[in-house]
VOVODO-432451 format. One line per 3 residues: number of its first residue (from 1); their letters; for each residue x, y, z of C-alpha. Coordinates in nm, 2 decimals, decimal comma, padded with zeros to 4 digits. Example, Ala and Ser with C-alpha at 12.3 -4.5 7.8 and 13.67 -1.06 7.14 Angstrom:
! residues 2
1	AS	01,23 -00,45 00,78  01,37 -00,11 00,71
***
This chain:
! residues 375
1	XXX	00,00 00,00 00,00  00,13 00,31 -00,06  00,17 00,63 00,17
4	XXX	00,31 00,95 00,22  00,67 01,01 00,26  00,75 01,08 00,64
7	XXX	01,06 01,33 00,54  00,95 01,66 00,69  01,09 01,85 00,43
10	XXX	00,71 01,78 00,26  00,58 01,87 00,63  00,61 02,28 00,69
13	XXX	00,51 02,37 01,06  00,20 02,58 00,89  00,07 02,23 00,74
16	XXX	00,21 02,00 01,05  -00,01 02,25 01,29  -00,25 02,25 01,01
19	XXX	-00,32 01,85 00,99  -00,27 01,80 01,38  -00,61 02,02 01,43
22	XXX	-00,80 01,90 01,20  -00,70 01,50 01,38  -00,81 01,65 01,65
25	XXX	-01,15 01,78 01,51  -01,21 01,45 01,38  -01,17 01,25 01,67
28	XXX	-01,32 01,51 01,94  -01,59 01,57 01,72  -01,67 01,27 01,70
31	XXX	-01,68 01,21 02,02  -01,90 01,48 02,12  -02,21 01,37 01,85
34	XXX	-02,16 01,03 02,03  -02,24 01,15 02,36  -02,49 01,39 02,21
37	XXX	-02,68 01,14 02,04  -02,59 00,85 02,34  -02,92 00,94 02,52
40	XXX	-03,15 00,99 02,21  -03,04 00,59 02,10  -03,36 00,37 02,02
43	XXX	-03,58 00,70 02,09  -03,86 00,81 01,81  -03,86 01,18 01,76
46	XXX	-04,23 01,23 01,91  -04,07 01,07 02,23  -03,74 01,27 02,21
49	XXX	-03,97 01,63 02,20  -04,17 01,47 02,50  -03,87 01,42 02,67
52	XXX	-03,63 01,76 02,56  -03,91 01,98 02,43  -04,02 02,10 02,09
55	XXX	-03,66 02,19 01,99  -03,53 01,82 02,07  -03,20 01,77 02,28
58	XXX	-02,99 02,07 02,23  -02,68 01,98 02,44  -02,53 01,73 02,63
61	XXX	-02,71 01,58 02,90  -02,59 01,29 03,17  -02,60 00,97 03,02
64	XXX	-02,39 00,61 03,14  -02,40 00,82 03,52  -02,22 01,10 03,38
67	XXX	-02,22 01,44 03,13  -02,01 01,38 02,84  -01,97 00,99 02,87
70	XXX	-01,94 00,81 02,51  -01,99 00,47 02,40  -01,85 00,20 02,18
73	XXX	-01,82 00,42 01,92  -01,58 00,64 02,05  -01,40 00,32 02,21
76	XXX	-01,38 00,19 01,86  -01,29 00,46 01,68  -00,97 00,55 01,94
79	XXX	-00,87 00,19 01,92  -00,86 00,20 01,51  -00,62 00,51 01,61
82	XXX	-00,43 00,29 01,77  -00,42 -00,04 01,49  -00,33 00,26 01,22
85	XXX	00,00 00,39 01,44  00,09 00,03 01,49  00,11 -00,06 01,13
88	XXX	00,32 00,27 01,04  00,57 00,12 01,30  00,57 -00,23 01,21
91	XXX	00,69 -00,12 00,83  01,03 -00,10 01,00  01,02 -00,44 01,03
94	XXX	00,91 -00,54 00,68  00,57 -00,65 00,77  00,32 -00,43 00,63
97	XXX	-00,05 -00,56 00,62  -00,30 -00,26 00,78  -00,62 -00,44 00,82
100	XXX	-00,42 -00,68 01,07  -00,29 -00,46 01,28  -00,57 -00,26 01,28
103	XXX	-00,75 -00,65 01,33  -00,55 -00,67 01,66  -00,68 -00,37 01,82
106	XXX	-01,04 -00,43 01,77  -00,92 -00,72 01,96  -00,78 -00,55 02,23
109	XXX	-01,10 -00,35 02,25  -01,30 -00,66 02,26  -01,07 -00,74 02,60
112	XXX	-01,22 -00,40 02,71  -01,58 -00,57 02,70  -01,53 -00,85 02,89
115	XXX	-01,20 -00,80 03,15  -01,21 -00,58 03,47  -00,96 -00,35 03,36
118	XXX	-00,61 -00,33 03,21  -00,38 -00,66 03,17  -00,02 -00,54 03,25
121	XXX	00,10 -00,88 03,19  00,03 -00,83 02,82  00,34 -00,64 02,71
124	XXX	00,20 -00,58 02,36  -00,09 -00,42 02,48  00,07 -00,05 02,48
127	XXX	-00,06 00,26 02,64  -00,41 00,27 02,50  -00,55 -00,06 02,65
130	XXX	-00,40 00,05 02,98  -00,65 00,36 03,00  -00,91 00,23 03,29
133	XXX	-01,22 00,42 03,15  -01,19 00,21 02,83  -01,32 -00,08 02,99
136	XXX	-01,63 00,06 03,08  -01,90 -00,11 02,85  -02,13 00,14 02,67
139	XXX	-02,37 -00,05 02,45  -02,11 -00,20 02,19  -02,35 -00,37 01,87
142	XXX	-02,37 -00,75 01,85  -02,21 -00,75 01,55  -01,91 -00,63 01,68
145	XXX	-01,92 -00,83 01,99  -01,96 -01,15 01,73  -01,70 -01,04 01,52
148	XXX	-01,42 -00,98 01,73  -01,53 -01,27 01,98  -01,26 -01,51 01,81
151	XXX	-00,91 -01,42 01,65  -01,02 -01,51 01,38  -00,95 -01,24 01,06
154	XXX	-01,30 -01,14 00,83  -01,23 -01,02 00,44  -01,39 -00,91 00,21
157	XXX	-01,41 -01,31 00,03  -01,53 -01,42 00,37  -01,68 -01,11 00,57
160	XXX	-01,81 -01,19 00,93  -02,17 -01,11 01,01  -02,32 -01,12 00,64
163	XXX	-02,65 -00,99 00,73  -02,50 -00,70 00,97  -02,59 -00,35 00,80
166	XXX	-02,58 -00,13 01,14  -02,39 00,18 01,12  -02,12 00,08 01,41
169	XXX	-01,85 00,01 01,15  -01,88 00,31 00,97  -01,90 00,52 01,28
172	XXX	-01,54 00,34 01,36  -01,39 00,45 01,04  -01,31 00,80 01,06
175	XXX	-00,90 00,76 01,10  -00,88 00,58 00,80  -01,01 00,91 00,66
178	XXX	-00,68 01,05 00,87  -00,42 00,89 00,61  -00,39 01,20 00,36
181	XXX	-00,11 01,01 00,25  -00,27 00,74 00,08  -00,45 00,78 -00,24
184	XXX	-00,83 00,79 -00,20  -00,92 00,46 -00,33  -00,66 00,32 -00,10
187	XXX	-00,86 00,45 00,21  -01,17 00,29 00,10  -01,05 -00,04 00,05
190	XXX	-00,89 -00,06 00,39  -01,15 00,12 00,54  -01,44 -00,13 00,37
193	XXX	-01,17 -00,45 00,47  -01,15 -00,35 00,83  -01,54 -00,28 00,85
196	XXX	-01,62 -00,65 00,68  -01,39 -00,79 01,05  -01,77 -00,73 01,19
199	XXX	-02,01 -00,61 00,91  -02,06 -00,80 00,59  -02,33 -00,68 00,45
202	XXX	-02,23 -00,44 00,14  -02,45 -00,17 00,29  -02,23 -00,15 00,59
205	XXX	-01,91 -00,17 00,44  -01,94 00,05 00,17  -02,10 00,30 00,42
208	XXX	-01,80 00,30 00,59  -01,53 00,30 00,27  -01,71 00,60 00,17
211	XXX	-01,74 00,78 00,51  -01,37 00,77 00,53  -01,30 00,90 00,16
214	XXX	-01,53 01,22 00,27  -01,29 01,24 00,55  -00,98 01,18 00,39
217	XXX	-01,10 01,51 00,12  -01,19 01,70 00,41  -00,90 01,66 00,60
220	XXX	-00,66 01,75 00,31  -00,86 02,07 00,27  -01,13 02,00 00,02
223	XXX	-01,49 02,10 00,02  -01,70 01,87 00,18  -01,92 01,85 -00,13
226	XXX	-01,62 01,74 -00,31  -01,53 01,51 -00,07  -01,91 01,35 -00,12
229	XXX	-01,83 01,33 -00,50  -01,51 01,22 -00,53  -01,67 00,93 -00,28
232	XXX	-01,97 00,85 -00,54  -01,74 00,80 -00,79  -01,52 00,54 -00,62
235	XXX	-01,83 00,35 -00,48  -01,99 00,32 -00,86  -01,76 00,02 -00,95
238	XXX	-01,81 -00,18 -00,64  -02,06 -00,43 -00,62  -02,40 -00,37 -00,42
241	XXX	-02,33 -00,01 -00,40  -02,65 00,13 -00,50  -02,84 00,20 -00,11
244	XXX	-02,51 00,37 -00,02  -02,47 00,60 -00,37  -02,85 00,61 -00,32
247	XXX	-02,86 00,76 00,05  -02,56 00,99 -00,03  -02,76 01,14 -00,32
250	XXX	-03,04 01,22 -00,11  -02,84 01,36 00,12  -02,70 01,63 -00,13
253	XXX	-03,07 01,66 -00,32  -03,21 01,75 00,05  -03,00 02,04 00,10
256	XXX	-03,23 02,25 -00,11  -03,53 02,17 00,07  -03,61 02,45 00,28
259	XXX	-03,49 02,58 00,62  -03,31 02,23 00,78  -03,51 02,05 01,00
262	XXX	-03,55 01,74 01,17  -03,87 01,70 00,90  -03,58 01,68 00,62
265	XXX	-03,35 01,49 00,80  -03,62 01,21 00,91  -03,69 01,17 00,56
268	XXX	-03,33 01,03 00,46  -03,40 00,74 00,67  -03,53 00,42 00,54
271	XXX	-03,77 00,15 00,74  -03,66 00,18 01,10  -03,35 00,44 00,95
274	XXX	-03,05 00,21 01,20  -02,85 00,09 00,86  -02,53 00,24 00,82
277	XXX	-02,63 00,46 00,51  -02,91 00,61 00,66  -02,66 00,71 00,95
280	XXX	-02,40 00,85 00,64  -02,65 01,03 00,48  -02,81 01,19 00,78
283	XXX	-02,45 01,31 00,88  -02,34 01,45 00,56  -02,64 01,64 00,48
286	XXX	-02,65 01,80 00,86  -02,28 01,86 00,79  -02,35 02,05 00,45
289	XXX	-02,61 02,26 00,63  -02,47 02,30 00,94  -02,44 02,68 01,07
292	XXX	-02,19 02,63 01,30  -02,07 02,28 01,46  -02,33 02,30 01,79
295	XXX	-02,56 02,35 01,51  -02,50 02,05 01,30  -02,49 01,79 01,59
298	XXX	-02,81 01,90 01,72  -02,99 01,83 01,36  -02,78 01,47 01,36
301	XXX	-02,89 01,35 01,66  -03,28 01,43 01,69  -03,45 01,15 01,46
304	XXX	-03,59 00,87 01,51  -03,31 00,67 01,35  -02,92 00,59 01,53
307	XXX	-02,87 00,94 01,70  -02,47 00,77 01,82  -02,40 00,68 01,47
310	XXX	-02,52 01,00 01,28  -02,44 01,21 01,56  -02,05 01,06 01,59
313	XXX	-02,05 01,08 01,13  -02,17 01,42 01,16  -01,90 01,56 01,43
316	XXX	-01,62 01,35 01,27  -01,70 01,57 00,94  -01,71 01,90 01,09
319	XXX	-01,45 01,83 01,28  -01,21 01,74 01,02  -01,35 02,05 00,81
322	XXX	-01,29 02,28 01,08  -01,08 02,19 01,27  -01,02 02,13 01,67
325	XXX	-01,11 02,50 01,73  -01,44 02,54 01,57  -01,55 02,28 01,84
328	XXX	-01,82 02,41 02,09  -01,59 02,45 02,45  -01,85 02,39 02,68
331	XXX	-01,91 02,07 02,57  -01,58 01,97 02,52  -01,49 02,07 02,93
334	XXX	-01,77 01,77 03,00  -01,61 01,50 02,70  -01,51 01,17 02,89
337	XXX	-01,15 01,08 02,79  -01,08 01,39 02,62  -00,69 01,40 02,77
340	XXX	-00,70 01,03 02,62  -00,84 01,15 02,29  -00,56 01,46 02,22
343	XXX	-00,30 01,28 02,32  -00,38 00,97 02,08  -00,46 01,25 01,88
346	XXX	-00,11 01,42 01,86  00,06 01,04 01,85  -00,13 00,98 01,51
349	XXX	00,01 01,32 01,39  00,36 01,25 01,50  00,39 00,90 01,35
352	XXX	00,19 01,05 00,99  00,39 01,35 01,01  00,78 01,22 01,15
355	XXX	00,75 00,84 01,16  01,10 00,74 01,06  01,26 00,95 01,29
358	XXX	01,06 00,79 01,56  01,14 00,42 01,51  01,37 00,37 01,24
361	XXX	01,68 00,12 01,20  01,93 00,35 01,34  01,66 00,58 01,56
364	XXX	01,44 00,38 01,76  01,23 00,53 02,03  01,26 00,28 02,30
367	XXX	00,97 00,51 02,45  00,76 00,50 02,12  00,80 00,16 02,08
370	XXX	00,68 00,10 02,47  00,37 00,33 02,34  00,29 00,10 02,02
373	XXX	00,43 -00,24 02,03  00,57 -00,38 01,70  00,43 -00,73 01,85
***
């Protein structure tokens, strides 16, 4: 697979600053339409207004015991951080195959799910797994649970979970996004091979290849209506791409329908509106109308369809548009794990931005390489 050269000669501080907040905007972003949406999950909208009033839920509110907690979804998406960083530093050692590394960490998370808390006698767990709040267990989807229950590997030949068309793969996928290295078609193969580990279904796959193409344009600086296109045309030559090149259509038809509502936005949803590209859609086209980022969350999350998924889509975008300081302050002071989040953050920046320098032949990091075993 090809990437980016590391030399920072191609890496000016203005573009290194540049890149490292709009990582940060992805993942904290994400993060907060996550906990937005957490308490809105399996809601219909009549019952969200009965709950929040005529205007829905407009900010955070205690969920899990706690303001600001997140759920799988942000658990997920940190640990595909994590698989990404590993794979940059296991090149070093001539063994270069993403999706398993990035296979091995959804393992790790699946440890999360099931263990009391960090293992210290695993010595190629790193710093990640060792974070306590990780293990809490925040409503992770079956599929997931199935798919990373065993060690064993799901491609896109032989997926895991055939029928499983939820959004929690694509609401994973973001980092892939991250790699503005890689060519475009490159992110949505590894981003669709990773989500068939737990979702087979085209629908969900695809859903997430494309999500992370969108990313990937906006995080090197392209309009987010670019980003949508350039992610149509990839998905046309993939086989059973039609729902998702259907629901992304929609999503840009509906921006000229009026003042945004939840009216427009409950309309991109199909049947119950919990498969993954009703979640994409509903996130790019309260993205493209968003006024601000506060603004755009609120419209993702108050539907009757998966408020986590669109809400954690949605935030991703904007935050990869915009940037870490677009992001609303007050509800990032509440954000579980935010330390966690900027400093995995910054690491992914580091290792895209200065990776030989931080573990090659002659200039290993014996500290960088205690952060992300090449095990």
């Amino acid at each position: 697979m090809r990437t980016v050269s590391s030399n920072t000669g191609l890496w000016g501080r203005a573009e290194q600053q540049d890149f490292r907040s709009r990582v940060r905007g992805t993942l904290l972003g994400s993060a907060l339409g996550d906990t937005l949406g957490a308490p809105l999950a399996g809601r219909s909208l009549d019952a969200i207004r009965e709950i929040h009033g005529s205007q829905g839920l407009t900010h955070p509110v205690p969920v899990h015991g706690r303001c600001g907690a997140v759920t799988a979804a942000t658990q997920l998406t940190l640990f595909t951080v994590d698989g990404l960083i590993r794979a940059h530093v296991r090149r070093d050692t001539g063994a270069w195959h993403p999706p398993t590394d990035v296979h091995r960490a959804y393992l790790r998370w699946a440890a999360t799910q099931h263990d009391w808390g960090p293992d210290e006698r695993r010595s190629d767990n790193g710093w990640l797994a060792q974070e306590e709040w990780l293990y809490a267990r925040r409503d992770p989807a079956r599929a997931c649970m199935t798919g990373f229950a065993d060690g064993l590997l799901g491609t896109l030949a032989h997926p895991k979970n055939p029928t499983a068309r939820d959004a929690a793969a694509t609401a994973r996928s973001a980092p892939f996004g991250l790699l503005v290295g890689w060519e475009p078609a490159l992110v949505l193969q590894l981003a669709v091979e990773c989500a068939t580990q737990s979702h087979g279904h085209p629908t969900a796959y695809l859903s997430a290849g494309a999500f992370a193409v969108i990313v990937h344009g906006l995080t090197r600086g392209e309009s987010l209506d670019s980003a949508v296109q350039r992610a149509l045309g990839l998905l046309g030559s993939r086989p059973g791409h039609q729902p998702v090149t259907d629901a992304l259509q929609h999503a840009l038809s509906a921006v000229t329908q009026g003042v945004p509502g939840s009216h427009v936005v409950e309309a991109l949803t199909t049947g119950a509106g919990h498969d993954a590209e009703d979640a994409l859609a509903i996130a790019v086209y309260c993205a493209l109308v968003a006024e601000d980022i506060a603004h755009g969350l609120r419209l993702a999350v108050n539907h009757g369809g998966d408020s986590i998924a669109a809400g954690a889509l949605c935030g991703a975008l904007l935050g990869a548009l915009h940037g870490e300081t677009a992001l609303p302050a007050a509800w990032l002071a509440d954000l579980e794990g935010r330390p966690t989040v900027l400093e995995l953050a910054d690491d992914f920046a580091l290792e895209m931005t200065q990776g030989p320098a931080l573990h090659g032949p002659s200039l290993a990091s014996p500290a960088w390489l205690s952060r992300y075993p090449r095990g």
